[in-house]
C-alpha positions in Angstrom: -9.7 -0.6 7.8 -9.1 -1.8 3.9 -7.3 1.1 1.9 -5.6 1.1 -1.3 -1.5 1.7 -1.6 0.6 1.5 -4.7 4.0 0.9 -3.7 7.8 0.0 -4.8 10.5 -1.4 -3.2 14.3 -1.1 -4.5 17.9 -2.3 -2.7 19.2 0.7 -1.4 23.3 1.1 -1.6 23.1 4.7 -0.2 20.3 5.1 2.2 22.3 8.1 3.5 21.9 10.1 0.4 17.9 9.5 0.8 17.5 10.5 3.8 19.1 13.7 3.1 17.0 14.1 0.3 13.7 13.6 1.9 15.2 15.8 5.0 15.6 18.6 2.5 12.4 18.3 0.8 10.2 18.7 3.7 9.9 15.1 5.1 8.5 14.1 8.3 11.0 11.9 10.1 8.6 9.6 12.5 11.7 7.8 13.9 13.8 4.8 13.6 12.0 1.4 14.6 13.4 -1.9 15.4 10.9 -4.4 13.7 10.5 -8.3 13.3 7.5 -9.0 11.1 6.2 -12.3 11.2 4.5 -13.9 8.2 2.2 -16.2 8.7 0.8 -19.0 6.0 -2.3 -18.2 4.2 -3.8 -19.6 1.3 -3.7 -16.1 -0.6 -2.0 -13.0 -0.2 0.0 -12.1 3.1 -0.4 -11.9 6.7 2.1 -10.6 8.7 2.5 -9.0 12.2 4.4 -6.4 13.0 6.2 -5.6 16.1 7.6 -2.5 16.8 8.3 0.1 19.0 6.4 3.2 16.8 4.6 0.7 14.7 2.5 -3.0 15.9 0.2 -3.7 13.2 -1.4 -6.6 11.8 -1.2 -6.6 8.1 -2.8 -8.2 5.5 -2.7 -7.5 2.0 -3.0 -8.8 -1.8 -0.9 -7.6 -4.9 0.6 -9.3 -7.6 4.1 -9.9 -7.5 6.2 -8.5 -10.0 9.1 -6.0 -10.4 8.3 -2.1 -10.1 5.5 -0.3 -9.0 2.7 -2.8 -7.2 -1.1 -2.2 -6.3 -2.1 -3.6 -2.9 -5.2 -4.1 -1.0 -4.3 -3.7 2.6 -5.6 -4.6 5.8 -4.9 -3.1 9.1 -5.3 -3.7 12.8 -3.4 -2.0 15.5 -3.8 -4.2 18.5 -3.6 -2.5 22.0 -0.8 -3.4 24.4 1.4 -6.8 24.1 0.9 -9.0 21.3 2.0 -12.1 22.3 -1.1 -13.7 22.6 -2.5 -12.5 19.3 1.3 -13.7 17.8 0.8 -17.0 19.8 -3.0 -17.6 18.3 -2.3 -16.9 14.5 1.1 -19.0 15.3 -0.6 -22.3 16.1 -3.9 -22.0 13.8 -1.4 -20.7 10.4 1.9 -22.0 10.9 5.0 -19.5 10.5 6.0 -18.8 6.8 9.1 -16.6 7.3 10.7 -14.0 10.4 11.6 -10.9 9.4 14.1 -8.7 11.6 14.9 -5.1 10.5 15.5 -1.4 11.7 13.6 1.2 9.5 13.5 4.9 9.6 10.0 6.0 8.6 9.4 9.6 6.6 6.5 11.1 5.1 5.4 13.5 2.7 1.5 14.3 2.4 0.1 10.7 2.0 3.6 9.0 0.5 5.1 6.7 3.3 9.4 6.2 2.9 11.3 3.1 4.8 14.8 3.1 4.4 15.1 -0.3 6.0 18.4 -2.3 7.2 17.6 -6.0 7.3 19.2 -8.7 8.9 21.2 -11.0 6.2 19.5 -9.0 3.2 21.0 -5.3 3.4 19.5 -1.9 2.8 16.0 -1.2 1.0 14.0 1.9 0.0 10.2 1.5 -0.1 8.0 4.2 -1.2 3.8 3.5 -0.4 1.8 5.8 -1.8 -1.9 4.9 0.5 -5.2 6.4 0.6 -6.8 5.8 3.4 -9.9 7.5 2.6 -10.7 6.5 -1.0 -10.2 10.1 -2.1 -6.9 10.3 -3.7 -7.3 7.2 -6.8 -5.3 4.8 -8.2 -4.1 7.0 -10.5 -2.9 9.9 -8.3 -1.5 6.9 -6.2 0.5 5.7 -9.2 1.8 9.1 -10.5 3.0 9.7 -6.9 5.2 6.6 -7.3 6.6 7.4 -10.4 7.5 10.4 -9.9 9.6 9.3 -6.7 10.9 6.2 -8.8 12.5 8.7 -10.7 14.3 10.7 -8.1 15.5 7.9 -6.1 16.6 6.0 -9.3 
């Protein structure tokens, strides 16, 4: 399934303050995950898979990086049971760009996805996705979404 997101990502010094914000504004707490995505090397874009306990996902997406609010294409497969093989397959044909090991607390509001994520060696990061699944919502819509929580959580 290919889906559009427009998303941001910002360090986070008080991740406590957002979670009471998005508690008080109706949020829907999923849980706290313990994740390690793994990156693999592509020629374009990223390919990562993700292994956790409420999300295991394999990821692949395109944007443009720069600072602020980013468009992505993105990519998902949500394999069934362990994913050691699939991990050991990409492994060996890609190679292993980076390991990434971090505990996230996953929110929503309507179609906007929050992470207030706690990585090893980096510290604490908000990331807002605004994603339509469907093709429905629009760029646009997409983009105002994030603006207007860039603003809040400024």
């Amino acid at each position: 399934m290919t889906h559009l997101n427009i998303e941001f990502k910002a360090p986070c010094p008080g991740p406590e303050k957002i979670e009471q914000w998005l508690l008080e504004n109706g949020a829907d707490y999923k849980g706290e995950d313990h994740q390690i995505d793994t990156y693999f090397q592509v020629a374009e874009g990223r390919l990562k898979l993700r292994e956790g306990t409420i999300e295991k996902t394999l990821i692949r997406y395109h944007r443009k990086e720069v600072k602020g609010v980013k468009k992505s294409i993105v990519s998902l497969y949500h394999p069934e049971g362990e994913t050691n093989s699939l991990k050991e397959i990409l492994a060996s044909s890609l190679g292993i760009f980076t390991v990434v090991d971090k505990k996230r607390k996953i929110f929503f509001i309507d179609n906007v996805k929050f992470h207030l994520d706690t990585v090893q060696s980096l510290g604490t990061f908000l990331e807002v996705e605004a994603i339509d699944l469907t093709g429905d919502i629009g760029e646009i819509k997409l983009k105002e979404q994030c603006d207007f929580y860039t603003r809040i959580f400024r």
